[in-house]
C-alpha positions in Angstrom: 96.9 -29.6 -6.8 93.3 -29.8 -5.4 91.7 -31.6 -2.3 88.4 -33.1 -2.5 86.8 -32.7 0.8 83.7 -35.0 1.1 80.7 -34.1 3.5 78.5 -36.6 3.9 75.6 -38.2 5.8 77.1 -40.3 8.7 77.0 -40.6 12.2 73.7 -38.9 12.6 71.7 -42.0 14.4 71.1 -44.4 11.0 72.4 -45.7 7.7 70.9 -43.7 5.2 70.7 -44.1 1.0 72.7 -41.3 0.8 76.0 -43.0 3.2 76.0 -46.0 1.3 76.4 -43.5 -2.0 79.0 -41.5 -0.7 80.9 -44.3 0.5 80.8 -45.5 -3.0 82.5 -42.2 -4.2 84.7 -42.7 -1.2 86.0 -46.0 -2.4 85.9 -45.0 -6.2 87.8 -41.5 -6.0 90.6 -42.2 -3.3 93.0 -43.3 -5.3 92.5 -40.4 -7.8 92.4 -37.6 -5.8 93.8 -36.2 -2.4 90.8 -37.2 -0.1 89.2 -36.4 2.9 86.2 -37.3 4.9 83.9 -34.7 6.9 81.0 -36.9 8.8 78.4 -35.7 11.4 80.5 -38.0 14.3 83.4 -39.8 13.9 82.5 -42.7 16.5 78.5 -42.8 15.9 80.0 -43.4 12.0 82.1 -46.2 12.8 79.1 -48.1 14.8 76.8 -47.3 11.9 79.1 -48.6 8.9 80.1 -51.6 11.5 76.0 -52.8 11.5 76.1 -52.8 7.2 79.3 -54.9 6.9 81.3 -53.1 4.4 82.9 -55.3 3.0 86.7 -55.9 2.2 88.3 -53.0 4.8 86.0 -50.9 3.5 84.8 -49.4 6.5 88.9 -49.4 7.9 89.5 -46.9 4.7 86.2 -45.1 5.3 86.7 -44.1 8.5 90.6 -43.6 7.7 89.4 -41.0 5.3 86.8 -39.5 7.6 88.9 -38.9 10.7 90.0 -35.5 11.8 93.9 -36.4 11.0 93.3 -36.8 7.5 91.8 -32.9 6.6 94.8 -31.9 9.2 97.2 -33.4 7.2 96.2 -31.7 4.2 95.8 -28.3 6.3 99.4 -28.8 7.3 100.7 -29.1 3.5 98.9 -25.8 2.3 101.1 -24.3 4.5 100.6 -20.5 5.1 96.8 -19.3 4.0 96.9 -15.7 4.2 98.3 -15.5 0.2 97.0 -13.5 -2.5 93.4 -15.6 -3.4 95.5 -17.5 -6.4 97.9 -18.6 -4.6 96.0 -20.5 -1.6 95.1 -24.1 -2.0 92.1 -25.1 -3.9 89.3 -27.2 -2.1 86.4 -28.6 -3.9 83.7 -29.4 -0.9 80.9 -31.3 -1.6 78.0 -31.5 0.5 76.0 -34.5 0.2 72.8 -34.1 2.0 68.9 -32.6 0.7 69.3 -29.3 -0.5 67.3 -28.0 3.1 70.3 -28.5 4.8 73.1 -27.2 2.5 73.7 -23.7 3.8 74.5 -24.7 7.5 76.5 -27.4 6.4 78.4 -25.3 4.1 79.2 -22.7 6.5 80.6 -25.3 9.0 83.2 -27.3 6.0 84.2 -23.8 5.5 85.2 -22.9 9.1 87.4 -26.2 8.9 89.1 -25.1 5.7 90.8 -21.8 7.3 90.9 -19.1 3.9 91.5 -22.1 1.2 89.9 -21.6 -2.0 86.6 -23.7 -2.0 84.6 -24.4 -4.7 81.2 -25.7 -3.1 79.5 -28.9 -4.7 76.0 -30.1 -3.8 74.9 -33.8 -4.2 71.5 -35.0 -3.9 68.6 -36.5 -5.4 64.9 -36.9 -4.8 62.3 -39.7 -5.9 59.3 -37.6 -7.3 58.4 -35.2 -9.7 58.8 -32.1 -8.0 61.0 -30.8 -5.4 60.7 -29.3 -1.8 59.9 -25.6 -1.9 62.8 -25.2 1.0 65.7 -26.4 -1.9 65.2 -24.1 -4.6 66.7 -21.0 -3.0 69.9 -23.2 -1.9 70.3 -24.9 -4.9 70.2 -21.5 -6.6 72.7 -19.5 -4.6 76.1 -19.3 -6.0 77.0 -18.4 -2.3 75.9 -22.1 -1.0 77.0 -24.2 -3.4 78.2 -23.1 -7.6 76.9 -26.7 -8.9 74.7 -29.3 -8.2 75.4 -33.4 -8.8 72.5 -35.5 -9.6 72.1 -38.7 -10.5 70.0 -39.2 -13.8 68.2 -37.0 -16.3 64.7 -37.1 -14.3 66.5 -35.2 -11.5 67.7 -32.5 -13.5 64.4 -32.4 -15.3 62.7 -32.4 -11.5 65.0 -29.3 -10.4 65.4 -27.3 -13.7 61.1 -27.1 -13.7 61.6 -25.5 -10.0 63.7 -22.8 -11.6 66.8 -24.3 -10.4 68.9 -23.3 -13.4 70.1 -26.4 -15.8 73.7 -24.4 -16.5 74.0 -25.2 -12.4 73.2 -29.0 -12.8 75.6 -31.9 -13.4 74.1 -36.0 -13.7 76.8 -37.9 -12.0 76.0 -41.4 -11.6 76.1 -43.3 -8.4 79.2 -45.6 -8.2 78.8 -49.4 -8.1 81.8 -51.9 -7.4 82.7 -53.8 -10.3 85.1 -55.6 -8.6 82.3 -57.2 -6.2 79.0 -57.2 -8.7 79.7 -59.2 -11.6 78.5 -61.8 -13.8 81.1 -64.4 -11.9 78.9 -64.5 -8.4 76.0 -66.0 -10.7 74.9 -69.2 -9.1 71.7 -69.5 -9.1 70.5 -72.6 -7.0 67.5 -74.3 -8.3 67.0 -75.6 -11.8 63.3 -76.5 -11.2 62.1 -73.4 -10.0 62.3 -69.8 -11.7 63.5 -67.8 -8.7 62.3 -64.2 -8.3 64.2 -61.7 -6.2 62.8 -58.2 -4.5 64.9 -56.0 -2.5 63.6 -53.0 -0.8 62.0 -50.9 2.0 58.4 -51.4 3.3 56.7 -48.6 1.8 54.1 -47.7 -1.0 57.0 -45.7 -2.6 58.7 -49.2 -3.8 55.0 -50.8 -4.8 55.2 -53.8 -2.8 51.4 -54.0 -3.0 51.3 -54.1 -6.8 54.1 -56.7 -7.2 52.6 -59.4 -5.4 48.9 -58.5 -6.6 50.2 -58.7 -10.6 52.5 -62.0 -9.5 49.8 -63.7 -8.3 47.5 -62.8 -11.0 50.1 -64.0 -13.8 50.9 -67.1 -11.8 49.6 -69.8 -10.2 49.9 -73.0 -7.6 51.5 -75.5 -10.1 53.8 -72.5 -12.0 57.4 -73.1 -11.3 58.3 -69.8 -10.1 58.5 -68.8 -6.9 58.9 -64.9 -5.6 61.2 -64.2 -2.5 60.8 -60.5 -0.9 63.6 -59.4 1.1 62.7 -56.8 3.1 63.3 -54.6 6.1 60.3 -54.7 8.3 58.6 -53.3 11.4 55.5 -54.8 13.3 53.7 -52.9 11.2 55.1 -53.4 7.9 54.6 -57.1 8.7 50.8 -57.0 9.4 50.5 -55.3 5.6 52.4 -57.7 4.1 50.6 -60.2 5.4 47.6 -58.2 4.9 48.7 -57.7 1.2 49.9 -61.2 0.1 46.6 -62.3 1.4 44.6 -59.8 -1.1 46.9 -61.2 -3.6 45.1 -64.2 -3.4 48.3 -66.2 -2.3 48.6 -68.9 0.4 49.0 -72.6 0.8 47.9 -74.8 -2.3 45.6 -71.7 -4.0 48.6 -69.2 -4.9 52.3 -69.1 -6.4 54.9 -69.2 -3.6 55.6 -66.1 -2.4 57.8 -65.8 0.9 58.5 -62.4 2.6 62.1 -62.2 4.5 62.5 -59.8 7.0 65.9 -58.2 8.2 68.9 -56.6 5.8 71.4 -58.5 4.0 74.9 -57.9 5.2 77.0 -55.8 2.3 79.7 -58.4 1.7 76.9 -60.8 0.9 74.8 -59.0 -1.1 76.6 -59.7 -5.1 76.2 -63.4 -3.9 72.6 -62.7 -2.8 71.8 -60.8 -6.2 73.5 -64.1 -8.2 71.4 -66.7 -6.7 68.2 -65.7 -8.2 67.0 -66.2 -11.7 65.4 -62.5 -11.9 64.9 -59.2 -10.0 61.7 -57.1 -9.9 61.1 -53.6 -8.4 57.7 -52.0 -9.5 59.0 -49.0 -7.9 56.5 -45.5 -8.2 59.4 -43.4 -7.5 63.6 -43.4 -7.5 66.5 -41.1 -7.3 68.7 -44.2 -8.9 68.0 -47.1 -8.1 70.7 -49.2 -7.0 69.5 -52.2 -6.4 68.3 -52.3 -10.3 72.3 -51.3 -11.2 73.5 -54.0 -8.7 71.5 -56.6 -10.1 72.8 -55.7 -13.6 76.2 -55.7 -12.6 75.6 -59.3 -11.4 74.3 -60.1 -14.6 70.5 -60.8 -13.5 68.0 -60.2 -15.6 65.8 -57.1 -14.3 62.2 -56.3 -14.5 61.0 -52.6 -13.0 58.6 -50.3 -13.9 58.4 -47.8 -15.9 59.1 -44.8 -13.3 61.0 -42.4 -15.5 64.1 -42.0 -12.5 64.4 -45.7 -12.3 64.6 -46.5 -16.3 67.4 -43.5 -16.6 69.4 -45.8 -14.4 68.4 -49.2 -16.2 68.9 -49.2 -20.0 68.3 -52.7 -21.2 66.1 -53.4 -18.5 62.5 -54.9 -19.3 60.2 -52.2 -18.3 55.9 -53.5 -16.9 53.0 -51.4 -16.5 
C-alpha cells in the first residue's frame, strides 16, 4: 500500500492561504488514503485552526491527522526498513510551502520516514506572471521533489517559462466542500436591494481601489444596489479605504451605498455568508486560485472578476470586466 504524508504550513505564527488549502486536501483525501499530517508545531497549529473555526470537527480530525502518533502508527506497520529498496514501504511526501523552502523541508520529512521509499511532491502556487529566481533550481531537482502540483494552467504556464520543465508539472485543483457550499444556503435577504459581496485582503494585489471607483461610476444615489466589502483590515488599511471610497466619489446622499466591514468571517459561516448576497465581485490583478470565486460558485452566486488569466482558469462561466 502507500502512505500519503502531508507537510504543510501550520503552526508557524498565522493562518496562511496555503493551511486553509491543505486542510481541504486533508479533509478530501482521508478517507481514500492512509493519511498523515507533518505541521511546523503541533500546539501553535491547534491555536491557529481554533481562531478560523473549522467547521464541523474539522479541526478535531486535522489535528488527529497531524499529531506525532498518527506517522508512528504507520512507522510501526512498515515493520522492519532495512529490506531490499522494493520491498520497503512506499511514502509519497508532499511538501506544501513556496518552492524557497522545499529542500530544508524535504530533508527533515525524510529524517522522520527512517529508509521508506519516498516519492517527494511539491505543492504551490504564485499570483503573478513570473516566478522567484530562488524556486527554479528546487523545482528542478529530481533530488528535492520528482513533481510539482499546481493549481491552474497560468501556473504551469508561469513555471514552465522559468525553465521549470512542464513533464515535472501536474494542475491539481484546490479542493472545495460540496457538502458545505451549495446552492441550498442561498438566501439572500433583501428583495429591494441588489446586494453585492467582496471578500478579500487589503491590498492592491485584490484591486479594491478599482472596484469601488468603477461601482461608483456605474451607479448611483437612487440605484438599488448596494456594495458590502468584507475585509480584514489594519489601521492602515482603514485610512485607504476611507481614503479610496472617498475618491470614489461615494458618501452620504451623492454616492451608491458602499459599506466596508472589517474583521474575518468565521469558517462555519462563511457558505451562509456567500448565500445572502445577490452577487460577488473580485477585480483581482493577480491569483494562484481563487477560492473565494470557486466558493461563491459552489453556493450558486452569480460571480463577476476580472479578467486576470489565474483567476478565469479557476472560474469558467464566470462573467469576466475590464
Amino acid at each position: 500500500g502507500l502512505t500519503l504524508v502531508w507537510n504543510m504550513e501550520c503552526g508557524a505564527g498565522q493562518t496562511l492561504g496555503f493551511t486553509m488549502e491543505a486542510v481541504g486536501f486533508a479533509l478530501a483525501l482521508r478517507r481514500k488514503v492512509d493519511l498523515a499530517l507533518q505541521v511546523t508545531s503541533w500546539s501553535s497549529c491547534a491555536d491557529e485552526l481554533a481562531k478560523v473555526s473549522l467547521p464541523g470537527g474539522a479541526r478535531d480530525v486535522v489535528l488527529r491527522l497531524a499529531h506525532h502518533d498518527m506517522l508512528e502508527r504507520f512507522r510501526l506497520g512498515w515493520g522492519e526498513t532495512a529490506s531490499p529498496p522494493h520491498e520497503r514501504p512506499r511514502v509519497a511526501l508532499v511538501i506544501h510551502r513556496d518552492p524557497g523552502r522545499y529542500r530544508s523541508f524535504v530533508e527533515r520529512a525524510r529524517r522522520s520516514l527512517g529508509k521508506a521509499q519516498v516519492y517527494v511532491i511539491g505543492r504551490s502556487m504564485y499570483e503573478t506572471s513570473s516566478i522567484p529566481d530562488d524556486w527554479v533550481e528546487p523545482c528542478s531537482d529530481d533530488g528535492v521533489v520528482r513533481e510539482i502540483w499546481l493549481p491552474t494552467q497560468f501556473n504551469v504556464d508561469t513555471f514552465s517559462k522559468r525553465g521549470v520543465a512542464q513533464a515535472r508539472l501536474r494542475v491539481v485543483a484546490e479542493p472545495v466542500d460540496v457538502g458545505a457550499f451549495h446552492p441550498g444556503v442561498r438566501n439572500a435577504a433583501r428583495d429591494d436591494v441588489f446586494d453585492v459581496l467582496a471578500l478579500h485582503k487589503w491590498e492592491p494585489r485584490k484591486g479594491g481601489d478599482v472596484l469601488l471607483a468603477a461601482f461608483a461610476s456605474e451607479f448611483g444615489a437612487d440605484d438599488a444596489v448596494a456594495l458590502w466589502i468584507r475585509s480584514h483590515m489594519d489601521d492602515d488599511n482603514v485610512m485607504e479605504a476611507i481614503g479610496a471610497v472617498s475618491l470614489a466619489g461615494s458618501g452620504p446622499g451623492t454616492g451608491p451605498s458602499i459599506t466596508i466591514l472589517g474583521g474575518t468571517v468565521e469558517s462555519a459561516m462563511l457558505p451562509v455568508f456567500y448565500g445572502s448576497f445577490d452577487a460577488f465581485v473580485l477585480p483581482t490583478r493577480g491569483e494562484g486560485w481563487g477560492l473565494p470565486i470557486v466558493e461563491a460558485l459552489a453556493v450558486g452566486v452569480p460571480v463577476l472578476g476580472s479578467a486576470t488569466v489565474a483567476a478565469t482558469a479557476a472560474t469558467a462561466g464566470t462573467v469576466r470586466v475590464r
